[in-house]
Backbone as CSV, one residue per row, in Angstrom:
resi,resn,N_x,N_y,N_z,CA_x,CA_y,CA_z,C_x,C_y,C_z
1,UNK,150.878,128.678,106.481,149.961,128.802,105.365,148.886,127.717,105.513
2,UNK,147.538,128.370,105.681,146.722,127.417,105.504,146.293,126.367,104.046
3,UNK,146.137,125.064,104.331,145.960,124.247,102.932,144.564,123.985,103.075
4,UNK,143.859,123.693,101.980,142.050,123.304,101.777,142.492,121.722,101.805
5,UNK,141.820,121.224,102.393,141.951,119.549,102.063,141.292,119.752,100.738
6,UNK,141.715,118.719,99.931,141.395,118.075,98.778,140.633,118.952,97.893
7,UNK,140.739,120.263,98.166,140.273,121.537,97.614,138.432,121.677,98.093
8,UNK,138.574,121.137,99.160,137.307,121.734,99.334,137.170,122.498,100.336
9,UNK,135.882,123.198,100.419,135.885,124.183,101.810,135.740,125.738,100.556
10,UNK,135.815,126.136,101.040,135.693,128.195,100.640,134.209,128.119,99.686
11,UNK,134.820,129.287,98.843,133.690,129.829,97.905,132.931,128.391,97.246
12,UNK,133.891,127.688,96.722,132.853,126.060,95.880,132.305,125.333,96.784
13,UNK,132.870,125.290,98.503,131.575,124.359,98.864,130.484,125.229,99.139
14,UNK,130.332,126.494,99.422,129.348,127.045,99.921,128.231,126.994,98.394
15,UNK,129.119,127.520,97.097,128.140,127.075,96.451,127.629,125.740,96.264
16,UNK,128.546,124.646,95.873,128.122,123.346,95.967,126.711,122.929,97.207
17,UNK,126.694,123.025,98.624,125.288,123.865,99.663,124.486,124.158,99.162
18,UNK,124.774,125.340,98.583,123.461,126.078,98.084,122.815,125.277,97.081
19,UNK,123.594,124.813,96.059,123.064,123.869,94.971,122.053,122.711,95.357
20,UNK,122.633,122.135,96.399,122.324,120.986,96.956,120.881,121.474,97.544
21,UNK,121.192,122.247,98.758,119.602,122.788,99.324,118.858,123.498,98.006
22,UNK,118.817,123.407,97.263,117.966,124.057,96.163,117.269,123.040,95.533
23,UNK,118.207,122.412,94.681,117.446,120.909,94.233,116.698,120.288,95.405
24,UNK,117.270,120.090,96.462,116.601,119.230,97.739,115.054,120.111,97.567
25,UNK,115.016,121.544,97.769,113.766,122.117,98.114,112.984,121.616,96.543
26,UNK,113.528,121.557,95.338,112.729,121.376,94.109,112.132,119.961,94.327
27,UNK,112.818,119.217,94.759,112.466,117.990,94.859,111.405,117.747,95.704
28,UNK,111.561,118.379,97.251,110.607,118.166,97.936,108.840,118.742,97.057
29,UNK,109.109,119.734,96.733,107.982,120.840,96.370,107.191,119.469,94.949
30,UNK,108.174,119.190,94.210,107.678,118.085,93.147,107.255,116.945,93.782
31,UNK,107.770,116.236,95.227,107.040,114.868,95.727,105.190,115.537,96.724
32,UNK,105.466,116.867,97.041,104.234,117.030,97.426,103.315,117.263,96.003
33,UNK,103.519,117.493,95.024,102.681,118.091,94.229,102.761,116.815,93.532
34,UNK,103.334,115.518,93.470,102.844,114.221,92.948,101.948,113.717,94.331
35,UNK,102.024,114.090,95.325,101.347,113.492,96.598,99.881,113.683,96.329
36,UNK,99.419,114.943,95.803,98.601,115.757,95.664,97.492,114.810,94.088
37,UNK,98.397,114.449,93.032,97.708,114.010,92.076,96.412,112.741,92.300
38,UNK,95.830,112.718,91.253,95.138,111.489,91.799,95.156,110.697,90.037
39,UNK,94.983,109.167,90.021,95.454,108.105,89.033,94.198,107.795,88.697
40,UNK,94.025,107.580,88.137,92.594,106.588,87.324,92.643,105.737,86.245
41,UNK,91.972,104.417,86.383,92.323,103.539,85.741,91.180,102.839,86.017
42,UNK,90.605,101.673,84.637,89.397,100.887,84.533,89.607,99.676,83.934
43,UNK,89.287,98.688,84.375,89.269,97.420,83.852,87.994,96.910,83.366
44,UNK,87.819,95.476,82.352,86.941,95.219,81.796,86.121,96.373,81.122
45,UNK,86.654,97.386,80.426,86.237,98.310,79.408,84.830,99.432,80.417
46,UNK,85.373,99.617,81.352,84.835,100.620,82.437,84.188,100.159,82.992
47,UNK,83.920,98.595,83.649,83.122,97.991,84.560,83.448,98.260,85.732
48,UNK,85.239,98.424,85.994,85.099,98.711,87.508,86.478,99.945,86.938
49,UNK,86.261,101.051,87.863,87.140,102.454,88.055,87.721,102.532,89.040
50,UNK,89.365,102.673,89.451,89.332,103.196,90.067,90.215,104.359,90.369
51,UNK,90.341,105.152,91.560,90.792,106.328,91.455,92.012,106.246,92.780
52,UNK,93.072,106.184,92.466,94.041,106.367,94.280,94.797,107.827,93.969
53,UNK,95.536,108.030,94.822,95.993,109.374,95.599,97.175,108.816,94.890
54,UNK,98.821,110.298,94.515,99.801,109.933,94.578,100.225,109.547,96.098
55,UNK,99.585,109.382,97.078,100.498,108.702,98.234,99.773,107.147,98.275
56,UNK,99.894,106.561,97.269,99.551,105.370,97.220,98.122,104.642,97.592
57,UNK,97.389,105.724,97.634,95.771,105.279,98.930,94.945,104.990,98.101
58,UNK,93.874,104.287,97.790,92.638,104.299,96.873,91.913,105.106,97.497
59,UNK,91.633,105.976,96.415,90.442,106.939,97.135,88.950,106.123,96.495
60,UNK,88.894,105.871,95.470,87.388,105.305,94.649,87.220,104.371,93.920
61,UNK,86.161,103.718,94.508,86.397,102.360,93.339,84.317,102.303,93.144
62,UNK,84.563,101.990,92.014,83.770,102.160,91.157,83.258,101.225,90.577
63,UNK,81.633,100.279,90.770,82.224,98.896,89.893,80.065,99.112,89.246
64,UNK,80.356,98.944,87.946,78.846,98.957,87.940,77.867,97.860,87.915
65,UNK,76.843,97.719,88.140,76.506,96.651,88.381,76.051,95.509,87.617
66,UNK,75.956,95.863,86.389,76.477,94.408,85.223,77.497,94.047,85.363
67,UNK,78.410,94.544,86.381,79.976,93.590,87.000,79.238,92.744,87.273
68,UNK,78.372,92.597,88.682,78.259,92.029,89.498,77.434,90.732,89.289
69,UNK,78.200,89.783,89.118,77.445,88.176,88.691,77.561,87.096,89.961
70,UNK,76.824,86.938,90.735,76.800,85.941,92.211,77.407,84.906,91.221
71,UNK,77.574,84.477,89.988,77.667,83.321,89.392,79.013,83.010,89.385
72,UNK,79.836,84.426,89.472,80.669,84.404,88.597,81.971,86.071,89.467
73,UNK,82.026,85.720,90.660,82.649,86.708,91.269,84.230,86.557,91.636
74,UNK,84.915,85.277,90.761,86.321,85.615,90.625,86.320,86.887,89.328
75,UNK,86.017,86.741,88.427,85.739,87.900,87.640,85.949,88.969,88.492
76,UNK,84.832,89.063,88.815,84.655,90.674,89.883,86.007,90.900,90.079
77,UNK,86.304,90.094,91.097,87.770,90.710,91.794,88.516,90.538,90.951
78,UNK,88.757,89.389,90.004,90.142,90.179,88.824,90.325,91.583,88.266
79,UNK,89.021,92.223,88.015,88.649,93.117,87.253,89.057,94.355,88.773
80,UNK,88.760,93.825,89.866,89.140,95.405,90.653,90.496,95.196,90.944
81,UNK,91.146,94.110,90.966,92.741,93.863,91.168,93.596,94.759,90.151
82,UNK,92.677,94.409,88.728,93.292,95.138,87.195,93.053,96.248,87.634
83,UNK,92.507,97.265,87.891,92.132,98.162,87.794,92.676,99.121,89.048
84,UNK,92.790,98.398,89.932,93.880,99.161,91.348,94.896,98.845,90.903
85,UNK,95.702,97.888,90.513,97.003,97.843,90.160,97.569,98.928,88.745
86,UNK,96.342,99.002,87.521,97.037,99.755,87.002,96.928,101.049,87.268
87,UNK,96.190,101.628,88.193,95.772,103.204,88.780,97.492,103.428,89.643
88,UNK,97.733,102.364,90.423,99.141,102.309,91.070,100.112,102.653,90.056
89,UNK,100.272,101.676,89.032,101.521,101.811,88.013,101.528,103.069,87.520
90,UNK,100.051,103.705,86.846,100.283,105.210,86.234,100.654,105.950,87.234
91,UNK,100.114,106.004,88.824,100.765,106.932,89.400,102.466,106.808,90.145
92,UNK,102.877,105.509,89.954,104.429,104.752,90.042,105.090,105.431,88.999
93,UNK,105.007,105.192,87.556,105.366,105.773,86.723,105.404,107.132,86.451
94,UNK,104.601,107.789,86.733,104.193,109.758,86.769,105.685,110.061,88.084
95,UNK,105.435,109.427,89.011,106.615,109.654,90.305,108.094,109.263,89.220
96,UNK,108.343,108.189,88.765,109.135,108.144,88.687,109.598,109.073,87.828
97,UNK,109.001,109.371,86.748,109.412,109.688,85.641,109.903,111.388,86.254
98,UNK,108.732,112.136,86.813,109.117,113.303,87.247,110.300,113.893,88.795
99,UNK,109.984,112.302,89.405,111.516,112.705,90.315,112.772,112.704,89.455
100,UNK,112.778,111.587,88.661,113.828,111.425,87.717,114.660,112.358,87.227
101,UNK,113.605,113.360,86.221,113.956,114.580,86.030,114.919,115.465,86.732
102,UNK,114.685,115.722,87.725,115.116,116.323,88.835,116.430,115.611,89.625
103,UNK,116.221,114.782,89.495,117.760,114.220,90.297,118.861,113.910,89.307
104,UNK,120.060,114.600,90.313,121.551,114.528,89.347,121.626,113.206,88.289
105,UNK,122.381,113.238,87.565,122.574,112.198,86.474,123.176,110.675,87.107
106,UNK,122.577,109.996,87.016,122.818,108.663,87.414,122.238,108.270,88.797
107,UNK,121.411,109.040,89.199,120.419,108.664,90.541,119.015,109.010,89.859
108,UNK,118.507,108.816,88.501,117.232,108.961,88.481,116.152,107.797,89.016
109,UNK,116.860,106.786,88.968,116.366,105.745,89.426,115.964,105.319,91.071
110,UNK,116.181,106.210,92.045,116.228,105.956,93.222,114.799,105.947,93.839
111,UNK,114.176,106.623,92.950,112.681,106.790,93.687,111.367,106.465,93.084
């Protein structure tokens, strides 16, 4: 008489598989379609914009030119530091929140 180890193997692992490659494909299909988004974010009340990709890239930065003070250009760059970093976090946060979703209970945190 054949025995299943530890009851696995037959009809439940094949479904357990299928389950697995299913979520895997949802998941993938949701990290391209966050890949795809783009973040925007402005510092100093829209002096400088900018815009990155969900794959982490700056696509646009934006700074107008009442930024721009020769007097006074640590400003400047605080203001594009603020403004790439929080374009990053909204699109950090959008990833996380929506892989989250999607992954089994107690691994939302992995990505």
């Amino acid at each position: 008489m054949a025995r299943q180890f530890g009851g696995f193997g037959g009809p439940n692992m094949q479904q357990l598989m299928r389950q697995a490659q299913k979520m895997q494909e949802q998941m993938q299909k949701a990290q391209d379609e966050l890949d795809e988004k783009v973040y925007e974010a402005s510092a100093g009340g829209g002096m400088v914009t900018c815009k990155v990709s969900g794959k982490r890239e700056v696509l646009e930065l934006t700074i107008k030119p009442e930024a721009v003070d020769p007097d006074d250009v640590e400003m400047l760059q605080d203001l594009v530091l603020a403004a790439v970093n929080e374009a990053l976090r909204e699109g950090e946060k959008t990833r996380e929140e929506t892989m989250g979703k999607l992954a089994p209970a107690g691994m939302g945190g992995m990505f």
